[in-house]
HTML snippet that shows the backbone in 3Dmol.js (N, CA, C, O; Angstrom):
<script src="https://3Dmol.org/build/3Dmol-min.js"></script>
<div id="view" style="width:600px;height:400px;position:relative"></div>
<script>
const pdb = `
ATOM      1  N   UNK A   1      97.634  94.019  93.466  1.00  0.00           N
ATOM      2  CA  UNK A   1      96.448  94.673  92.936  1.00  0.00           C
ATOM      3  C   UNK A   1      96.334  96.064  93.551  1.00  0.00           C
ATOM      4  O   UNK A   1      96.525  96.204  94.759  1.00  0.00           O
ATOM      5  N   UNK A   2      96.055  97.013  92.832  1.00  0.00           N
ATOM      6  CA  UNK A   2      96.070  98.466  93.311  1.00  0.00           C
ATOM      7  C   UNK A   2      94.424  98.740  93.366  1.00  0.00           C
ATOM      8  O   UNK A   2      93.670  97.834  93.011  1.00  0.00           O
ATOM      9  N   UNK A   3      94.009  99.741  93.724  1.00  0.00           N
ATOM     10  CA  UNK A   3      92.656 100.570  94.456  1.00  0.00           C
ATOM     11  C   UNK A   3      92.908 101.395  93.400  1.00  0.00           C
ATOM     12  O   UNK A   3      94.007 101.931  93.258  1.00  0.00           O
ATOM     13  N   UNK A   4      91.754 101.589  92.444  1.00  0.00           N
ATOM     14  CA  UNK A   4      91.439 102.763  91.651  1.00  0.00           C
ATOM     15  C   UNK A   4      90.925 104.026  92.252  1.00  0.00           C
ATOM     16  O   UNK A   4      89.910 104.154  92.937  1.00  0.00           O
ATOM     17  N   UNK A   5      91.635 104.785  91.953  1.00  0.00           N
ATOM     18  CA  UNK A   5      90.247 106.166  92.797  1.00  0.00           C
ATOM     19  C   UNK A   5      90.511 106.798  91.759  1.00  0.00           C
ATOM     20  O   UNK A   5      91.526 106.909  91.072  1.00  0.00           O
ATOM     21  N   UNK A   6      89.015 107.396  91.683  1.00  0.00           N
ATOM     22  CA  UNK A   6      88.881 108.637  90.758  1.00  0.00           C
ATOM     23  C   UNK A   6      89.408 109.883  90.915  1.00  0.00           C
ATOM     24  O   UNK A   6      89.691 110.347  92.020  1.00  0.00           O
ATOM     25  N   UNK A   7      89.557 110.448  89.896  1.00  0.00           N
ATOM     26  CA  UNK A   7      89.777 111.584  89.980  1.00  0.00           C
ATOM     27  C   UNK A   7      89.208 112.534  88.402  1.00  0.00           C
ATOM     28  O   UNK A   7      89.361 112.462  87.183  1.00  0.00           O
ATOM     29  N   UNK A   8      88.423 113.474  89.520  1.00  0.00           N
ATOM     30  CA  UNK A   8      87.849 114.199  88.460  1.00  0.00           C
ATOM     31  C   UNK A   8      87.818 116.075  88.215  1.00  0.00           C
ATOM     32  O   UNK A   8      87.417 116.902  89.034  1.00  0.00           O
ATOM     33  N   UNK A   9      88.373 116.334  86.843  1.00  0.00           N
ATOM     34  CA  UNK A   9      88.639 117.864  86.859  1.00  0.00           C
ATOM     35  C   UNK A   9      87.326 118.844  87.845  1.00  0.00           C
ATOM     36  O   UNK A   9      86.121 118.656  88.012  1.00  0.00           O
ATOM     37  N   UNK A  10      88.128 119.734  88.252  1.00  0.00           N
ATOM     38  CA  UNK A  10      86.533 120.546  88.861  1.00  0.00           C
ATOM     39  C   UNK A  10      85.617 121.306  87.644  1.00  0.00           C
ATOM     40  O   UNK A  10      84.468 121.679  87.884  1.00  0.00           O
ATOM     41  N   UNK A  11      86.231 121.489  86.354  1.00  0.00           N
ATOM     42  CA  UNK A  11      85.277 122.159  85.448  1.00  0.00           C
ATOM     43  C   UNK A  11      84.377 121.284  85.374  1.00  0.00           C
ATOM     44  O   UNK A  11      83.192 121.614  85.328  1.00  0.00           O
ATOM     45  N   UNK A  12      84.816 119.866  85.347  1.00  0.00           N
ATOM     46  CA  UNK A  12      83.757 119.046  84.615  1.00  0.00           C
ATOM     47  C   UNK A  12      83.189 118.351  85.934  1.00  0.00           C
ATOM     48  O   UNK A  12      82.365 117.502  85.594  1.00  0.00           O
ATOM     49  N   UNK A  13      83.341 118.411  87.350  1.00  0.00           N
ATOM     50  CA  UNK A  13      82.592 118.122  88.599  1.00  0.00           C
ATOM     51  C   UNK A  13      80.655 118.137  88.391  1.00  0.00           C
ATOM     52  O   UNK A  13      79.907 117.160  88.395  1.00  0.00           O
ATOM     53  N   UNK A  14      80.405 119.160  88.276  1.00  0.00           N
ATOM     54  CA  UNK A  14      79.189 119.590  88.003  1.00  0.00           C
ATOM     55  C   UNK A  14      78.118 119.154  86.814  1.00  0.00           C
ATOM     56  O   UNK A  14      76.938 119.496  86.739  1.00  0.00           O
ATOM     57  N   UNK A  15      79.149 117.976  85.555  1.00  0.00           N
ATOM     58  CA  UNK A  15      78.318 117.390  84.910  1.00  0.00           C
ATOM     59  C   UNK A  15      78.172 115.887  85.729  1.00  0.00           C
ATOM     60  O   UNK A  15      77.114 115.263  85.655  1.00  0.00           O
ATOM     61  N   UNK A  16      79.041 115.501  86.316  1.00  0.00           N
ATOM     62  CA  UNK A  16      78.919 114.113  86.765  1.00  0.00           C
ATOM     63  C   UNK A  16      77.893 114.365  87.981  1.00  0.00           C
ATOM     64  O   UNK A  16      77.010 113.508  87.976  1.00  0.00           O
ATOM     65  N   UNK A  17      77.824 114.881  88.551  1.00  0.00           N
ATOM     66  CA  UNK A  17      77.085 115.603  89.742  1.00  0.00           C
ATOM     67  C   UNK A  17      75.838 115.596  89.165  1.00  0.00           C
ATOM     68  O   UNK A  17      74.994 115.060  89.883  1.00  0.00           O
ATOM     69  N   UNK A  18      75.275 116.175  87.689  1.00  0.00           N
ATOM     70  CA  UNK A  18      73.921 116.517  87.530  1.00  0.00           C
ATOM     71  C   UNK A  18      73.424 114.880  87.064  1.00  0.00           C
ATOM     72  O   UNK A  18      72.277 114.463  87.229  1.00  0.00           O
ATOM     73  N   UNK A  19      74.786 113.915  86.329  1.00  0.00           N
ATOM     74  CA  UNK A  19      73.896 112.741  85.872  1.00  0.00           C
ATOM     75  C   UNK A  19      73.981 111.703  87.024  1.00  0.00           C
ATOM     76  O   UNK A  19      73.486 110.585  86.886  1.00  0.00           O
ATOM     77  N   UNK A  20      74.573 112.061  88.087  1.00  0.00           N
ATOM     78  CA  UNK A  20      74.447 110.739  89.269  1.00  0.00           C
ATOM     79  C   UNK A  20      73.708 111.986  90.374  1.00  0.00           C
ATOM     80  O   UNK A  20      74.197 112.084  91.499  1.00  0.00           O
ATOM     81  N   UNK A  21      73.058 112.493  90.157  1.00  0.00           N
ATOM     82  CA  UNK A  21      72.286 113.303  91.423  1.00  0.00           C
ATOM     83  C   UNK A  21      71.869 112.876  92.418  1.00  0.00           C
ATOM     84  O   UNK A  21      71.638 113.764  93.239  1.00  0.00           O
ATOM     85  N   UNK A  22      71.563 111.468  92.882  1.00  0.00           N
ATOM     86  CA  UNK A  22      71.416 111.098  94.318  1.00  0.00           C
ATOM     87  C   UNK A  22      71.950 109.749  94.822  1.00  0.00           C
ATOM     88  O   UNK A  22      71.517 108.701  95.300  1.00  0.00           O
ATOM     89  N   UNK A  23      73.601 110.551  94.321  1.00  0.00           N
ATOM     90  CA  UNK A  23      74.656 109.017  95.466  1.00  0.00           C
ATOM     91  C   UNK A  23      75.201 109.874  96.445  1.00  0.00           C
ATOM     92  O   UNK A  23      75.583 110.949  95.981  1.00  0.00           O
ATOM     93  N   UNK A  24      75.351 109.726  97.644  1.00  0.00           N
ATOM     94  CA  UNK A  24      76.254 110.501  98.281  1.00  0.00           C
ATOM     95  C   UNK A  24      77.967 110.330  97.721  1.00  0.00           C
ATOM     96  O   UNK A  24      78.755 110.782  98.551  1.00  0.00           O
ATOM     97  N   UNK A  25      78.283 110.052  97.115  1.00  0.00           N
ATOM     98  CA  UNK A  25      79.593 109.413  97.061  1.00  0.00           C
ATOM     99  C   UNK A  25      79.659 110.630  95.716  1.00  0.00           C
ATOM    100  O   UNK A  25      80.846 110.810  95.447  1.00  0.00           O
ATOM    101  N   UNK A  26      78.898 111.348  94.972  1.00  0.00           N
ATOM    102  CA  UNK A  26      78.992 112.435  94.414  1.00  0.00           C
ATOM    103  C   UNK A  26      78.347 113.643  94.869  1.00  0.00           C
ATOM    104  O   UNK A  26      77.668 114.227  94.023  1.00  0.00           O
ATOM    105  N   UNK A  27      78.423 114.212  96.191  1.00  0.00           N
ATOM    106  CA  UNK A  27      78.490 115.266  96.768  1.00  0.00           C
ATOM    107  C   UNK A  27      77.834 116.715  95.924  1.00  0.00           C
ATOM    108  O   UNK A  27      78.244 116.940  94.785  1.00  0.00           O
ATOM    109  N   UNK A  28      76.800 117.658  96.571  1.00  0.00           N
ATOM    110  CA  UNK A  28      76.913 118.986  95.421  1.00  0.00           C
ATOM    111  C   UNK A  28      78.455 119.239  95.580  1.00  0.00           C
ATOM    112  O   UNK A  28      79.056 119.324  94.509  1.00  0.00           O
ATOM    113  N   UNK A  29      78.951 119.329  96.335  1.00  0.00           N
ATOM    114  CA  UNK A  29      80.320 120.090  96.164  1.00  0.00           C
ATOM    115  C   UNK A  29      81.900 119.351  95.848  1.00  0.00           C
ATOM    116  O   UNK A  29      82.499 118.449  96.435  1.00  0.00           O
ATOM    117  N   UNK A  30      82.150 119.949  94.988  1.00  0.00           N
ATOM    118  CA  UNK A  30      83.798 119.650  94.296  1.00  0.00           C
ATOM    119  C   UNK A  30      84.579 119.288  95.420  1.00  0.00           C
ATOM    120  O   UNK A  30      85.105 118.175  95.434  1.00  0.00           O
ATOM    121  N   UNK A  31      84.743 120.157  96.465  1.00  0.00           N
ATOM    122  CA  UNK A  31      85.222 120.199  97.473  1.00  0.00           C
ATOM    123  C   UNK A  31      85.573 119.099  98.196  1.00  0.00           C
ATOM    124  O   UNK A  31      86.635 118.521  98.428  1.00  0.00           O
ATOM    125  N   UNK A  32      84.074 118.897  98.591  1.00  0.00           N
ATOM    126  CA  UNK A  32      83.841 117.898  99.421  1.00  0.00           C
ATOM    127  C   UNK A  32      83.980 116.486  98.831  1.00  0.00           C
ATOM    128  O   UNK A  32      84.469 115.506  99.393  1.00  0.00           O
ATOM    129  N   UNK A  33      83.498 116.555  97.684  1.00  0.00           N
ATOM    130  CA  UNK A  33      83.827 115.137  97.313  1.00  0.00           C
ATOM    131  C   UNK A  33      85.311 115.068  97.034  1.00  0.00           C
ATOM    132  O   UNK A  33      85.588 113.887  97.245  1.00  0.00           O
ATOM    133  N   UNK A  34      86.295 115.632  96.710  1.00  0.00           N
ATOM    134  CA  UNK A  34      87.679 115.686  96.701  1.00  0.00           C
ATOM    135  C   UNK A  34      88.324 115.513  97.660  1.00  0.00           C
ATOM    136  O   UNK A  34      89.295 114.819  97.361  1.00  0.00           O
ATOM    137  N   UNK A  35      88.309 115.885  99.112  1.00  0.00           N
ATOM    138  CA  UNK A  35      88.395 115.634 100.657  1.00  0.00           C
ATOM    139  C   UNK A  35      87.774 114.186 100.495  1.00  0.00           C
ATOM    140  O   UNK A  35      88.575 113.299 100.204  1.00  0.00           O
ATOM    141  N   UNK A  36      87.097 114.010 100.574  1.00  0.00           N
ATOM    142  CA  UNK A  36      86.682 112.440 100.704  1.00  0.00           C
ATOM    143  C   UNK A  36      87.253 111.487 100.245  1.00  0.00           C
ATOM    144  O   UNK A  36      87.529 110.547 100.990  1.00  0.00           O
ATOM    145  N   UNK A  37      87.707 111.454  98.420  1.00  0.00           N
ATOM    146  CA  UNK A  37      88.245 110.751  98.105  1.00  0.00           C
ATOM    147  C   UNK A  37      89.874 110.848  98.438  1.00  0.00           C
ATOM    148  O   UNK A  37      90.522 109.852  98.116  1.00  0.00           O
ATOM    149  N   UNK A  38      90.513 111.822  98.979  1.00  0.00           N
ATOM    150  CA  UNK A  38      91.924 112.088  99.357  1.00  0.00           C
ATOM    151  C   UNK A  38      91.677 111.463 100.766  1.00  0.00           C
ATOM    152  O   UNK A  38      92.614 110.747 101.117  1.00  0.00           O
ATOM    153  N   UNK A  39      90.758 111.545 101.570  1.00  0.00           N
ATOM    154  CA  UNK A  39      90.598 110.540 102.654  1.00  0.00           C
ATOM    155  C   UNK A  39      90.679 109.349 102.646  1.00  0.00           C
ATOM    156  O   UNK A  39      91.453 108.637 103.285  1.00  0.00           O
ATOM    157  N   UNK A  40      89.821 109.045 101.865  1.00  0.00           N
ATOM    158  CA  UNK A  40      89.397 107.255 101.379  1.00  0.00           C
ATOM    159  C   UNK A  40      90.886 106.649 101.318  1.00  0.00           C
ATOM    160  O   UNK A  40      91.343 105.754 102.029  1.00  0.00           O
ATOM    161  N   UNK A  41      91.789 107.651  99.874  1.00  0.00           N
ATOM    162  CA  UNK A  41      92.822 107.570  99.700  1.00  0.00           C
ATOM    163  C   UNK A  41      94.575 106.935 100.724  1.00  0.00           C
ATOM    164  O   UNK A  41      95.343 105.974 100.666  1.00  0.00           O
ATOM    165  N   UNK A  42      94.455 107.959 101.381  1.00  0.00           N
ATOM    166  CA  UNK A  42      95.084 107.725 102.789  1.00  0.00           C
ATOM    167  C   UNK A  42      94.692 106.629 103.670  1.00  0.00           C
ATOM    168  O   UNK A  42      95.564 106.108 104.365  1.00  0.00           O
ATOM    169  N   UNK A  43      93.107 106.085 103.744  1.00  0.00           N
ATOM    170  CA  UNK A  43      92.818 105.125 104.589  1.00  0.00           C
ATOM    171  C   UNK A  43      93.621 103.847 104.179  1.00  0.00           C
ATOM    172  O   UNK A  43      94.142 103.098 105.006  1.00  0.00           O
ATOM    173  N   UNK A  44      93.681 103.637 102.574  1.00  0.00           N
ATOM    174  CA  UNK A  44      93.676 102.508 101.432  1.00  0.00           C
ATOM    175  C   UNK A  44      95.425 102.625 101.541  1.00  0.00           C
ATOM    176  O   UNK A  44      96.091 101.596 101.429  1.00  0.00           O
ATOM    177  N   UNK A  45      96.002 103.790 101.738  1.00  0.00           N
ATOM    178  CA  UNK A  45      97.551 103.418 101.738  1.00  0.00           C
ATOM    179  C   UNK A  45      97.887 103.163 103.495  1.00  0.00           C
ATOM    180  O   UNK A  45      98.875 102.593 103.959  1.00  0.00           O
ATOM    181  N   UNK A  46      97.074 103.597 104.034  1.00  0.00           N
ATOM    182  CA  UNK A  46      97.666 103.243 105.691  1.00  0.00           C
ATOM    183  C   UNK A  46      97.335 101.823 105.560  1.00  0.00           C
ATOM    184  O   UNK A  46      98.375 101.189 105.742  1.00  0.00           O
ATOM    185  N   UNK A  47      96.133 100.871 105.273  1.00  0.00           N
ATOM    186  CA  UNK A  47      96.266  99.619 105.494  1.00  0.00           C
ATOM    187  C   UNK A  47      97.349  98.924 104.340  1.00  0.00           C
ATOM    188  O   UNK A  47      97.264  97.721 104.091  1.00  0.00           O
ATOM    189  N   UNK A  48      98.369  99.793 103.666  1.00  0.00           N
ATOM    190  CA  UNK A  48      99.165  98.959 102.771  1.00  0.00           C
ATOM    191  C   UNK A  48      98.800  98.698 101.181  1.00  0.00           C
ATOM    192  O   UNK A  48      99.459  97.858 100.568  1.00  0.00           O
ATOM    193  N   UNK A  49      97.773  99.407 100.538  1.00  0.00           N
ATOM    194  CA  UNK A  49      96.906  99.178  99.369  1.00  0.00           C
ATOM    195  C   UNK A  49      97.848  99.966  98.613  1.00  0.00           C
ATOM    196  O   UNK A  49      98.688 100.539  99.306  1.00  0.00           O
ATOM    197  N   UNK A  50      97.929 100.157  97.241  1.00  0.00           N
ATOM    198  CA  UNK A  50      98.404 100.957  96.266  1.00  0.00           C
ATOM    199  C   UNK A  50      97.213 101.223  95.716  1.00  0.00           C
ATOM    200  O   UNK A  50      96.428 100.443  95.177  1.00  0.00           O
ATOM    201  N   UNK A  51      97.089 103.010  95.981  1.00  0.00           N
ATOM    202  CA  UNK A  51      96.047 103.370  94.888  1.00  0.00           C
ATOM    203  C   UNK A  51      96.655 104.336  93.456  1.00  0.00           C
ATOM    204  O   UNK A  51      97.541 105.189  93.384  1.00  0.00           O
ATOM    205  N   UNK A  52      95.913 103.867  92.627  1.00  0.00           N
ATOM    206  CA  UNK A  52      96.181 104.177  91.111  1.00  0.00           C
ATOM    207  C   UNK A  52      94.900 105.282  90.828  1.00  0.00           C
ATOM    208  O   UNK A  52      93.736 104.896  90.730  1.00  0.00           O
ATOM    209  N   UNK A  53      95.298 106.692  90.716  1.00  0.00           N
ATOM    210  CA  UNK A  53      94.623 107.716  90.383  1.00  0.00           C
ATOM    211  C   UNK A  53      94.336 107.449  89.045  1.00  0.00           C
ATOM    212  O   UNK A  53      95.099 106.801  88.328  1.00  0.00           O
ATOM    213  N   UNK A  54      92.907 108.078  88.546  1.00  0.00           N
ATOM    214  CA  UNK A  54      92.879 107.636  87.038  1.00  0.00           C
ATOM    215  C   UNK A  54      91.780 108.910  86.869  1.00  0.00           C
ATOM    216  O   UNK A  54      90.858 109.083  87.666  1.00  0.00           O
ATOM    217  N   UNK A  55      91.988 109.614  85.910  1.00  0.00           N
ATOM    218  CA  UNK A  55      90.964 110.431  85.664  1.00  0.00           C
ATOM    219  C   UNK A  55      90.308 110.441  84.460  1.00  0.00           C
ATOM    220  O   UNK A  55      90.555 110.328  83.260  1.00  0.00           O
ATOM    221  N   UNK A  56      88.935 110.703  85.570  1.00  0.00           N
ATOM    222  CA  UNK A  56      87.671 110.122  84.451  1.00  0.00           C
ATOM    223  C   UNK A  56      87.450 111.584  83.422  1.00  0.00           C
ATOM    224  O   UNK A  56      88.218 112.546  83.425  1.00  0.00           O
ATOM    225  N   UNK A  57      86.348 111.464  82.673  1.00  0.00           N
ATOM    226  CA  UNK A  57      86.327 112.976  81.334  1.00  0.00           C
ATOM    227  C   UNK A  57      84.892 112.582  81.051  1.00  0.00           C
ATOM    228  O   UNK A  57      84.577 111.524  80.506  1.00  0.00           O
ATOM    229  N   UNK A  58      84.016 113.548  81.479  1.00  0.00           N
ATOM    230  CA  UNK A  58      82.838 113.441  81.523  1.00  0.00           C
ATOM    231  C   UNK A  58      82.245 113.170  80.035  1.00  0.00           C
ATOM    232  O   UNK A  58      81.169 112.593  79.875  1.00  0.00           O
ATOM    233  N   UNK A  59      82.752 113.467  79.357  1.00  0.00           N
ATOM    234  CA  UNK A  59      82.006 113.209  77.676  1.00  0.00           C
ATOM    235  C   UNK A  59      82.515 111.441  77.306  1.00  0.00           C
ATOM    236  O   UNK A  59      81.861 110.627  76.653  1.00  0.00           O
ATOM    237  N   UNK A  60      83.824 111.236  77.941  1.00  0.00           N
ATOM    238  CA  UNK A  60      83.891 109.752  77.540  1.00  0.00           C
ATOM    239  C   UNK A  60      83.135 108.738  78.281  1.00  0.00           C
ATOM    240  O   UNK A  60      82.814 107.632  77.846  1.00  0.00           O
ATOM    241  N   UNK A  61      82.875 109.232  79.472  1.00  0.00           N
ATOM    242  CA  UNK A  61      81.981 108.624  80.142  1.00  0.00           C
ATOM    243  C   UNK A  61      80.590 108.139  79.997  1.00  0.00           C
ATOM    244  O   UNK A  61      80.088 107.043  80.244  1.00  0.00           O
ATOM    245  N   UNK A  62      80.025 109.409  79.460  1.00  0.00           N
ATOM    246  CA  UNK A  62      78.838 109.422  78.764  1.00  0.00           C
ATOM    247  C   UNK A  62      79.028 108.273  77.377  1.00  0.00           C
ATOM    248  O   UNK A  62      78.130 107.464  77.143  1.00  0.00           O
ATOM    249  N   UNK A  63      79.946 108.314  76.760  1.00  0.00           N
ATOM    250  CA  UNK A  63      80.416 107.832  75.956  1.00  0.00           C
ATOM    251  C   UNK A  63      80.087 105.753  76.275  1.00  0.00           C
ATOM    252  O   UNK A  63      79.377 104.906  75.732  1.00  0.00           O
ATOM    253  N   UNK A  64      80.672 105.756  76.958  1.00  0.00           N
ATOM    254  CA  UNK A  64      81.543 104.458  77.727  1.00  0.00           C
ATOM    255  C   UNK A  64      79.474 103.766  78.212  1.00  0.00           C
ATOM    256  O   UNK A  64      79.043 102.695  77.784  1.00  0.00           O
ATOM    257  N   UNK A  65      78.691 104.672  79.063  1.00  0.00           N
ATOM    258  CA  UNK A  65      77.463 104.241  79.504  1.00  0.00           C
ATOM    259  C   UNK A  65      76.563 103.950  78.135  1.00  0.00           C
ATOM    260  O   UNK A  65      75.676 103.100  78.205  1.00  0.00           O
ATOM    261  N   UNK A  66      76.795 104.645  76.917  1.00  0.00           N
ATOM    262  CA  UNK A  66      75.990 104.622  76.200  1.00  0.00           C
ATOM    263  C   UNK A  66      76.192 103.415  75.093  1.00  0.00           C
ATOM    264  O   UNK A  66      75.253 102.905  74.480  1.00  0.00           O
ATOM    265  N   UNK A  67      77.840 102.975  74.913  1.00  0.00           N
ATOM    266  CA  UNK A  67      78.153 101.996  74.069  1.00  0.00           C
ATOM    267  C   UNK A  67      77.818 100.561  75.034  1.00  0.00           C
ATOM    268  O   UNK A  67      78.005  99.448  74.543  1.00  0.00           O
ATOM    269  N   UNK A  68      77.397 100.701  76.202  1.00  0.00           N
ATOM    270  CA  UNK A  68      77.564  99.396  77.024  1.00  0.00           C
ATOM    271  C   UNK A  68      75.863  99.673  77.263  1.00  0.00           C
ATOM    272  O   UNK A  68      75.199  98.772  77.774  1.00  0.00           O
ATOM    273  N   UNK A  69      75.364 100.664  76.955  1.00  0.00           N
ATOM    274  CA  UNK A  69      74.020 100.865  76.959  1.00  0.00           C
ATOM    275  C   UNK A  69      73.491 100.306  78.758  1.00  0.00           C
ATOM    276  O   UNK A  69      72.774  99.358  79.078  1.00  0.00           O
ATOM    277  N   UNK A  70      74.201 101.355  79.643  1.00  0.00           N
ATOM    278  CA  UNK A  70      73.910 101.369  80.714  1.00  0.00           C
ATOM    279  C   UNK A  70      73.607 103.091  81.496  1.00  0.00           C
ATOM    280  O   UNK A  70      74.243 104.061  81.085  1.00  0.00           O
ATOM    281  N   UNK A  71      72.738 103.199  82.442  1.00  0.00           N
ATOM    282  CA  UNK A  71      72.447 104.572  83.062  1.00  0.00           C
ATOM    283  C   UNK A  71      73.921 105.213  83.825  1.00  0.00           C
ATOM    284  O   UNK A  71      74.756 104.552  84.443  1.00  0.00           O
ATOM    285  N   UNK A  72      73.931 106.429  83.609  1.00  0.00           N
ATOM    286  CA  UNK A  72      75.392 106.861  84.406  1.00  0.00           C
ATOM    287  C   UNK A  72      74.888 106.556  86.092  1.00  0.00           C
ATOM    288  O   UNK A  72      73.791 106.768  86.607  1.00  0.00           O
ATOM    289  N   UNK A  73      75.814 106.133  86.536  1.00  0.00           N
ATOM    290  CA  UNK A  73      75.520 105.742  88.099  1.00  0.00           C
ATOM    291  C   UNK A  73      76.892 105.535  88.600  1.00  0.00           C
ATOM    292  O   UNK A  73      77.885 105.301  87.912  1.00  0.00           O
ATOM    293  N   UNK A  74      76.824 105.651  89.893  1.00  0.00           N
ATOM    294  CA  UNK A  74      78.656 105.289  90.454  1.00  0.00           C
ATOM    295  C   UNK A  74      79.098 104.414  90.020  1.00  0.00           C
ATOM    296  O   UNK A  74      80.144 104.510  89.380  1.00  0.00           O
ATOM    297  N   UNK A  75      78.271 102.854  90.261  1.00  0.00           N
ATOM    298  CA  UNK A  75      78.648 101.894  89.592  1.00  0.00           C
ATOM    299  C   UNK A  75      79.528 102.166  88.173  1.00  0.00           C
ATOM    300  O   UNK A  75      80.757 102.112  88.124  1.00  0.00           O
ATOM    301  N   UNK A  76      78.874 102.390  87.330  1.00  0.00           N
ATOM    302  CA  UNK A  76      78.987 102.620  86.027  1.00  0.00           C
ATOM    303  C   UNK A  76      80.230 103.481  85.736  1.00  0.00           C
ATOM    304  O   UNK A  76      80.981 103.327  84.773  1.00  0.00           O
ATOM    305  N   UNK A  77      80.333 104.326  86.617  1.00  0.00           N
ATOM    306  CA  UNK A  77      81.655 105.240  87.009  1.00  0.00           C
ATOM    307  C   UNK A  77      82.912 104.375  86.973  1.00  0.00           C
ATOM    308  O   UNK A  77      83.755 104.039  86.140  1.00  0.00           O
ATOM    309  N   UNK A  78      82.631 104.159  88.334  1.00  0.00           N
ATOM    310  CA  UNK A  78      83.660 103.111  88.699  1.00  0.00           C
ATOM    311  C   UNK A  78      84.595 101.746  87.376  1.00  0.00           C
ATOM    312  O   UNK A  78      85.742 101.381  87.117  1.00  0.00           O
ATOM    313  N   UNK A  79      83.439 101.505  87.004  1.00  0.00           N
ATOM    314  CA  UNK A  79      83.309 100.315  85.850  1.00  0.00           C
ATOM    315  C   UNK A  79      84.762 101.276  84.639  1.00  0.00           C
ATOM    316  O   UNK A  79      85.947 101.113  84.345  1.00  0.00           O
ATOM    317  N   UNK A  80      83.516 102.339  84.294  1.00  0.00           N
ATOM    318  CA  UNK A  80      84.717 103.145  83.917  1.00  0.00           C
ATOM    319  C   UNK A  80      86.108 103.680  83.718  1.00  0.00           C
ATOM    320  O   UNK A  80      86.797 103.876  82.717  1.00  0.00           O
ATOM    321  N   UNK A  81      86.308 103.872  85.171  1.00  0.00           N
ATOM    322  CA  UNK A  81      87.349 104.184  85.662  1.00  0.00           C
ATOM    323  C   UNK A  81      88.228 102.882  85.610  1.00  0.00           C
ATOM    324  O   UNK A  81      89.402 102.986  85.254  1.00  0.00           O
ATOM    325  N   UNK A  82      87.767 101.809  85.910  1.00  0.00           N
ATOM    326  CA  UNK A  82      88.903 100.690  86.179  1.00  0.00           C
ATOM    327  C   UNK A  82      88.919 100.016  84.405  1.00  0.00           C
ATOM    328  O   UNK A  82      89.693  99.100  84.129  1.00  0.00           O
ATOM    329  N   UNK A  83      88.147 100.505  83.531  1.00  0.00           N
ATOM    330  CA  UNK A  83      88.553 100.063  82.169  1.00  0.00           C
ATOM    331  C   UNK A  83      89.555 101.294  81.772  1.00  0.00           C
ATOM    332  O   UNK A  83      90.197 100.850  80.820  1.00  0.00           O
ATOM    333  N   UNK A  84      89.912 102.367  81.988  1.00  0.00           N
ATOM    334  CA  UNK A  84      90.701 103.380  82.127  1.00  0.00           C
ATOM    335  C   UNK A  84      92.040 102.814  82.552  1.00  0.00           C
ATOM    336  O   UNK A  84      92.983 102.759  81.762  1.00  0.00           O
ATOM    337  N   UNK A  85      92.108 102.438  83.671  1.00  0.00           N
ATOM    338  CA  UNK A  85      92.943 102.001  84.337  1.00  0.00           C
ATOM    339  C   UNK A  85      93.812 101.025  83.574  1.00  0.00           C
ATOM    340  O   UNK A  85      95.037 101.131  83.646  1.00  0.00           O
ATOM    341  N   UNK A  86      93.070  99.801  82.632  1.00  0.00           N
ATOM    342  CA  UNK A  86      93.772  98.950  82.701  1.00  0.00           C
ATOM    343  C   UNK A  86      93.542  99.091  80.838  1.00  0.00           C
ATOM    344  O   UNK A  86      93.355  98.155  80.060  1.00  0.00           O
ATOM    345  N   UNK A  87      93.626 100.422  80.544  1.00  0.00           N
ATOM    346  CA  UNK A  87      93.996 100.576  79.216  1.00  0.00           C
ATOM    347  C   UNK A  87      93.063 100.719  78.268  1.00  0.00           C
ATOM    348  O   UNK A  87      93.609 100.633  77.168  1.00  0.00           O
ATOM    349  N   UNK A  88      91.856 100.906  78.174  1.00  0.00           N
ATOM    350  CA  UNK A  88      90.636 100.627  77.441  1.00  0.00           C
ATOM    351  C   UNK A  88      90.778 102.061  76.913  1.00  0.00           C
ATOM    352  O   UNK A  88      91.326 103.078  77.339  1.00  0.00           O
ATOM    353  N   UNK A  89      89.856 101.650  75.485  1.00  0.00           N
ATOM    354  CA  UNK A  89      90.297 103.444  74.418  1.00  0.00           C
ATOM    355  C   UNK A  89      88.830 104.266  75.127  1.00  0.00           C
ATOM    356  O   UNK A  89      88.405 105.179  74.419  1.00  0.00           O
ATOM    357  N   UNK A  90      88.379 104.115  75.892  1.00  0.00           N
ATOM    358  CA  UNK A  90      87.036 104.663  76.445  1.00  0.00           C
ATOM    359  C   UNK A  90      88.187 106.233  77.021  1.00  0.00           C
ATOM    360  O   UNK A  90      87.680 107.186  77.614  1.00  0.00           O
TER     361      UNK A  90
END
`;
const viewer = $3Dmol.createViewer("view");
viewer.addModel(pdb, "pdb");
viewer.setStyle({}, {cartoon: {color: "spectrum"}});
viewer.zoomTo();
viewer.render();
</script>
């Protein structure tokens, strides 16, 4: 089983940012949340994990919360991301 991590363009940083506005785990800055998850990253392959980069696209996303008729939230991200992962037309 592999570790999903996101990965998200920096143009489109700043829409996911305005619809999850108070998780820390979406940072104001591109930056910083990119360092973090390249951290996380490294932690998940030093204990032996395979992580599977998958990048999310802020309009399908929106997309993906609204057909499952749920609020954008990390959760919901995440949810996202791992139907991405394992092939979903989202």
């Amino acid at each position: 089983m592999s570790i999903v991590s996101i990965r998200i363009k920096p143009q489109e940083y700043d829409s996911f940012h305005r619809a999850i506005p108070n998780d820390p785990r979406i940072p104001p800055s591109y930056v910083r949340w990119l360092q973090d998850r390249l951290r996380e990253d490294k932690e998940y392959v030093a204990h032996g994990e395979i992580v599977q980069e998958v990048n999310v696209h802020y309009f399908e996303f929106t997309r993906y919360c609204k057909a499952l008729a749920v609020a954008p939230s990390y959760t919901s991200l995440l949810e996202y991301a791992h139907a991405r992962a394992h092939g979903s037309m989202f």
